[in-house]
Every structure is written in structure tokens, then in C-alpha cells.
One Martini backbone bead per residue (centre of mass of N, CA, C, O) as a GRO file, in nm:
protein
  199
    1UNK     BB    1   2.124  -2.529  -1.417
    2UNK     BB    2   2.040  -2.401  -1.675
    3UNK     BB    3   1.852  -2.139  -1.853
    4UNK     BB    4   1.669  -2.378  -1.999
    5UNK     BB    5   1.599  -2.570  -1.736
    6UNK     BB    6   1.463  -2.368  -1.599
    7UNK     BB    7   1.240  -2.247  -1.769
    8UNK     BB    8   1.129  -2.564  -1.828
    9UNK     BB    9   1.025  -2.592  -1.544
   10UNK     BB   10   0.849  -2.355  -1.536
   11UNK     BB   11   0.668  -2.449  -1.734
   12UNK     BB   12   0.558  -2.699  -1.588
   13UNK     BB   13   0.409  -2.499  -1.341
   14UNK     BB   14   0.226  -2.388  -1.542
   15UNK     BB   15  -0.037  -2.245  -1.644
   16UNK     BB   16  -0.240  -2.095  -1.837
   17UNK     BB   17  -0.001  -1.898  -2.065
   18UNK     BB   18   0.235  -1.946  -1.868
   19UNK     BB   19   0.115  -1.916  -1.560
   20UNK     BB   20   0.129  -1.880  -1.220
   21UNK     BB   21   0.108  -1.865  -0.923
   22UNK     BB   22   0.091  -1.699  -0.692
   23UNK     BB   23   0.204  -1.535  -0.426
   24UNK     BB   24   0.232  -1.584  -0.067
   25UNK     BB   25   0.220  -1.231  -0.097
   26UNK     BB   26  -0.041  -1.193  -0.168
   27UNK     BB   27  -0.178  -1.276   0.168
   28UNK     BB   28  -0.069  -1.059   0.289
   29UNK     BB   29  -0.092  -0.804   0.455
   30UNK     BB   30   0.153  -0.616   0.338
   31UNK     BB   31   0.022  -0.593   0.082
   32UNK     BB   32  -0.067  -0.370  -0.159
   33UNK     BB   33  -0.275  -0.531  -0.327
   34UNK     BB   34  -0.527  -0.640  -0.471
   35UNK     BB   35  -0.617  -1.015  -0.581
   36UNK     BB   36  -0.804  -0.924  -0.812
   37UNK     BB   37  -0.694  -1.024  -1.147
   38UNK     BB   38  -0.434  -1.096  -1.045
   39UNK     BB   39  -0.135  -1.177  -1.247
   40UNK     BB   40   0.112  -1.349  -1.358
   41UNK     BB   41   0.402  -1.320  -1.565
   42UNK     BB   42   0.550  -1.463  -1.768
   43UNK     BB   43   0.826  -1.579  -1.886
   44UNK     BB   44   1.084  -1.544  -2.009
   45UNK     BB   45   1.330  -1.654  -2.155
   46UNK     BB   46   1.625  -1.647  -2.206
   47UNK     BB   47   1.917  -1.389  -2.235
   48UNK     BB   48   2.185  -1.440  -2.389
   49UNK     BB   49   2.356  -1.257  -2.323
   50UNK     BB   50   2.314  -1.011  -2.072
   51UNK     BB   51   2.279  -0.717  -2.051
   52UNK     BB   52   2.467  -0.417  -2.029
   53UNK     BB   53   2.495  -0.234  -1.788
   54UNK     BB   54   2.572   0.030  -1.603
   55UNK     BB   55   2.875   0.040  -1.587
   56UNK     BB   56   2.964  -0.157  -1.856
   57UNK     BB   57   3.135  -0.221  -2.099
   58UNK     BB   58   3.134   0.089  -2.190
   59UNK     BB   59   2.921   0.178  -1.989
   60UNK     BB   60   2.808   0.410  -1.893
   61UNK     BB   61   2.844   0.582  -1.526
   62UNK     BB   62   2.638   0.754  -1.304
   63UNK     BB   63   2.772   0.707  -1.031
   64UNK     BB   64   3.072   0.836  -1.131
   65UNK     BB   65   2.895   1.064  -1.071
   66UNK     BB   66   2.890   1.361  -0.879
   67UNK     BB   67   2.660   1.435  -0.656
   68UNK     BB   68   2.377   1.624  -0.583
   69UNK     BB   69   2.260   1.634  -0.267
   70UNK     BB   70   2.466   1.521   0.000
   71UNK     BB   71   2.406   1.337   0.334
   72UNK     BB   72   2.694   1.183   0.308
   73UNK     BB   73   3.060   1.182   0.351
   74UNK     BB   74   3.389   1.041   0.243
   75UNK     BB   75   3.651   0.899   0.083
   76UNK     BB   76   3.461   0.624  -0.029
   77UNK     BB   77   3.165   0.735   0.049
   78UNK     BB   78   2.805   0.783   0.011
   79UNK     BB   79   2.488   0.965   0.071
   80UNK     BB   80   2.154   0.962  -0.080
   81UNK     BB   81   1.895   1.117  -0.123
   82UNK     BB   82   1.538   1.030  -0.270
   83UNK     BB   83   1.346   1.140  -0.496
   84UNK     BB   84   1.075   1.099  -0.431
   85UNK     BB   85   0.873   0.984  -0.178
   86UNK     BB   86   0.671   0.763   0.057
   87UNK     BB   87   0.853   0.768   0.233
   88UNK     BB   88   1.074   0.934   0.474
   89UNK     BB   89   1.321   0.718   0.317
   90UNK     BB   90   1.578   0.709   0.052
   91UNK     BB   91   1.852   0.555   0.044
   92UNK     BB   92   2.194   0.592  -0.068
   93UNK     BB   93   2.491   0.374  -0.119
   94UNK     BB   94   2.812   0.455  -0.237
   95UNK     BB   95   3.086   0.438  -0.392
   96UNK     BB   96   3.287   0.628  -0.543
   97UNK     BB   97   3.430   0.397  -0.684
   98UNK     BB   98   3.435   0.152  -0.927
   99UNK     BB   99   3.196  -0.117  -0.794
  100UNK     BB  100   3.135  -0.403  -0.754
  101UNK     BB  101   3.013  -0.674  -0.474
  102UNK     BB  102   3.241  -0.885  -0.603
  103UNK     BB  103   3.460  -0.619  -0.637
  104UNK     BB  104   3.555  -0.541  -0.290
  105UNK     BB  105   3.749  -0.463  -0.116
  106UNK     BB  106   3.796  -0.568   0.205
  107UNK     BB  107   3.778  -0.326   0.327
  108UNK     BB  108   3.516  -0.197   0.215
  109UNK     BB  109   3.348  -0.419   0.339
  110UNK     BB  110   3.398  -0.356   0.594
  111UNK     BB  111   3.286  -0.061   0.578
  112UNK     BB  112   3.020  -0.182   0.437
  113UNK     BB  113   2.895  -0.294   0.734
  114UNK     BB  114   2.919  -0.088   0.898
  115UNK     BB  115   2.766   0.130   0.774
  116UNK     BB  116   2.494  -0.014   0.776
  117UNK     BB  117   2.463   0.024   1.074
  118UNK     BB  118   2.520   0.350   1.080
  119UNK     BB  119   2.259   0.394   0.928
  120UNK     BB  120   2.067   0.258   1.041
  121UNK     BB  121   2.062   0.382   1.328
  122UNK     BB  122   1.981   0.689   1.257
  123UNK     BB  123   1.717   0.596   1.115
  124UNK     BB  124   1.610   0.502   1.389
  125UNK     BB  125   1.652   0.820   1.506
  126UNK     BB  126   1.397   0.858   1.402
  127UNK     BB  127   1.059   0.902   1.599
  128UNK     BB  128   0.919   0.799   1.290
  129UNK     BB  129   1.076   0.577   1.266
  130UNK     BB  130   1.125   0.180   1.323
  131UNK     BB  131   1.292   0.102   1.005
  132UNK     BB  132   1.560  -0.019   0.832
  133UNK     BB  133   1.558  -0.122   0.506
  134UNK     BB  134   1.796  -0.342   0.344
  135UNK     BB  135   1.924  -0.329  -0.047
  136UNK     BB  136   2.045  -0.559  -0.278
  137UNK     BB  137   2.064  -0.552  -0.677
  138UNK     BB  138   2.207  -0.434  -0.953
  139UNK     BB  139   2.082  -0.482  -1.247
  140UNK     BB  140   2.099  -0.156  -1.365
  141UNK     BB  141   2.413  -0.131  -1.189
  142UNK     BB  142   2.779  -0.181  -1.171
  143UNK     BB  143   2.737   0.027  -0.901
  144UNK     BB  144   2.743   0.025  -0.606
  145UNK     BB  145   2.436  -0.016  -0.425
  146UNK     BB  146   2.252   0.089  -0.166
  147UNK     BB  147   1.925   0.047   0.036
  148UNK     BB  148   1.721   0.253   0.255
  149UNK     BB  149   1.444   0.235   0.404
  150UNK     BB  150   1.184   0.400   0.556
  151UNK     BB  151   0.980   0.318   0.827
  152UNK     BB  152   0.660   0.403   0.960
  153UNK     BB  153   0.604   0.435   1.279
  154UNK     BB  154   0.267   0.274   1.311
  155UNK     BB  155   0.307   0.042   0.997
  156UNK     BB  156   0.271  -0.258   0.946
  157UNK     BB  157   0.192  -0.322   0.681
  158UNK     BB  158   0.489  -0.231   0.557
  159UNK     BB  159   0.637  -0.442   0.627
  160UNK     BB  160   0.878  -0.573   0.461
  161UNK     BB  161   0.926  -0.646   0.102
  162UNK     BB  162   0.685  -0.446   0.019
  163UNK     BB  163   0.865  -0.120   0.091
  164UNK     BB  164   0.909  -0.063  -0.214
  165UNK     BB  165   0.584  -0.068  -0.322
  166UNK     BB  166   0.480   0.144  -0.112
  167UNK     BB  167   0.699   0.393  -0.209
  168UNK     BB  168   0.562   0.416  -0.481
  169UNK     BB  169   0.244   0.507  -0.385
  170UNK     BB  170   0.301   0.676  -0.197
  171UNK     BB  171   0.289   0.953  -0.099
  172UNK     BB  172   0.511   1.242  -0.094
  173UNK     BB  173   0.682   1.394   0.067
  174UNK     BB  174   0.783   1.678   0.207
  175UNK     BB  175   1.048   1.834   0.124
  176UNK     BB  176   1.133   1.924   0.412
  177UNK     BB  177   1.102   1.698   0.588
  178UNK     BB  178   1.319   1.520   0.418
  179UNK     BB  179   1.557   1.719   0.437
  180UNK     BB  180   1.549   1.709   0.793
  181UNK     BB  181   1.605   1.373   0.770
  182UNK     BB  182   1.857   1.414   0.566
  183UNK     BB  183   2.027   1.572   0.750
  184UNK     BB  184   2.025   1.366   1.055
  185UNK     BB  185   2.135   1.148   0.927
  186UNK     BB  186   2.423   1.243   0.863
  187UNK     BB  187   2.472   1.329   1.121
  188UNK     BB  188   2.468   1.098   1.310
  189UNK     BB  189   2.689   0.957   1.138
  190UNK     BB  190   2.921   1.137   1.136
  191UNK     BB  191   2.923   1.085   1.462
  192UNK     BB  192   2.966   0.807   1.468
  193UNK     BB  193   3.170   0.750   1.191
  194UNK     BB  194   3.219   1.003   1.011
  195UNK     BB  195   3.270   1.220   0.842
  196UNK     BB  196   3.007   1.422   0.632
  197UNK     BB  197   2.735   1.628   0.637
  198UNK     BB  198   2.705   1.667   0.354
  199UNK     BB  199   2.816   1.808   0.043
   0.00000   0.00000   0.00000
């Protein structure tokens, strides 16, 4: 289906305005707004080529750039945490050369499975999270980064896809906190994994 026959569709399944219905996630216990007057946005037509991203044909990339108050890293991979939060912890895992996830060389890729089990293993392993949530989206930059967020263990409304509205809402963790859990999980890793903790 080109990206015009899809527009199309989208419009004919749209109601006044071009407006679909809401969304079965808007019904779930852990959504986080209420849903009373909330409207889907219409889908506005295809814009090809798409713009393109950062660290895409020319453009610079700010992830190729050594960022300051790394949670850990290797020779390939770094991870660190994002600031403020909702969460008890947003990391991002990225590799150090610039790939973006469909040219990732299979050595990378096999490392960024593992290295993703023991992301996740770390932050499970600290005593007030139940959860890391593990995301790849990649449309603003293309420079591969995965998110991890923390659910905080006995917030079940949190559960599931919504956890990453719920960390933009969230009051920020208090600095001191954060800095000690996302050095926790540094260390964790370093044990786990191999690789320095810190920057």
C-alpha cells in the first residue's frame, strides 16, 4: 500500500474533522489522562521524502558527540541516564561509532541482545523498581539509542506502553536519588557485563 493509499484509508475510516476514534488504550486502568473531551489529532497526508533526521545525509549527530555523566560503557556501547525523570531511571544505551538498527553489524547486534538482558537485570535489580521497559524508536535521530525506563515497583497503573507518558508527567526524581540509582545500575552492569562504570 503506497503512502497515499494509506492516507486514504485512514480518511475513510475517520469521522467529522477527519478524526478516528479514540484509541483502545484510552480505556485501560493505566492510561494516564482522563478521557473526557480528549480528541485524536487527524492524520495530516504523507510528506515524502521524509525530513531527514539527525546524523542522517549531512546532518549533524549530537549522539557522536562524547556526552558527560556516562553510567557505563565498553568500547562499542555507553548508557546513560536522562535527566530529569518521572521514572526512578531513564537510560539510554547507544553505541559509541555511528549505526542506526538496520546497519548494525551482526557482532553489535548480538551484543546489544545481551547487553539488554543486563541492562534490564540491573535495573530489576534495584529494590524499589519492578520493571525496565525497553524501547526503540529512532525517528528523531539516526544514531541507534534504545530507552530503558524504571517502573517503580507498586505502581501497577504504570504497567505497559503508557510508561513513557507517564514519566513526562511524573514529578522528577529528586538529583541525588537518580544519580545513586543510575550508579547502582552502572556498577551492576560493569559486574555483570564487563565494561567501567562512570563516565
Amino acid at each position: 500500500m503506497t503512502p497515499e493509499q494509506f492516507h486514504a484509508r485512514v480518511q475513510q475510516a475517520a469521522g467529522p474533522g477527519g478524526r478516528l476514534q479514540l484509541s483502545e488504550m484510552t480505556g485501560w486502568e493505566t492510561f494516564p489522562f482522563e478521557t473526557a473531551g480528549l480528541q485524536v489529532v487527524p492524520l495530516d497526508p504523507p510528506e515524502l521524502p521524509e525530513p531527514d533526521r539527525a546524523g542522517e545525509h549531512g546532518r549533524d549527530c549530537p549522539a557522536c558527540t562524547e556526552p558527560a555523566g556516562l553510567t557505563w560503557s565498553d568500547r562499542a556501547w555507553r548508557l546513560r541516564a536522562l535527566s530529569p525523570s518521572g521514572s526512578p531511571l531513564v537510560l539510554m544505551l547507544e553505541t559509541r561509532e555511528h549505526y542506526d538498527l538496520p546497519g548494525l553489524p551482526d557482532a553489535l547486534a548480538a551484543d546489544l541482545g545481551r547487553l539488554i538482558v543486563h541492562v534490564s537485570r540491573a535495573i530489576e535489580g534495584l529494590p524499589h523498581v519492578a520493571r525496565a521497559h525497553v524501547s526503540r524508536w529512532g525517528d528523531g535521530g539516526a544514531h541507534l539509542h534504545v530507552f530503558f525506563f524504571a517502573r517503580p515497583a507498586g505502581f501497577g497503573q504504570l504497567r505497559g506502553t503508557c510508561m513513557a507518558l507517564w514519566d513526562d508527567v511524573l514529578p522528577p526524581v529528586p538529583a541525588q536519588e537518580h544519580a545513586a540509582d543510575a550508579a547502582a545500575v552502572g556498577r551492576a552492569l560493569a559486574a555483570s557485563y564487563g565494561g567501567t562504570a562512570g563516565g
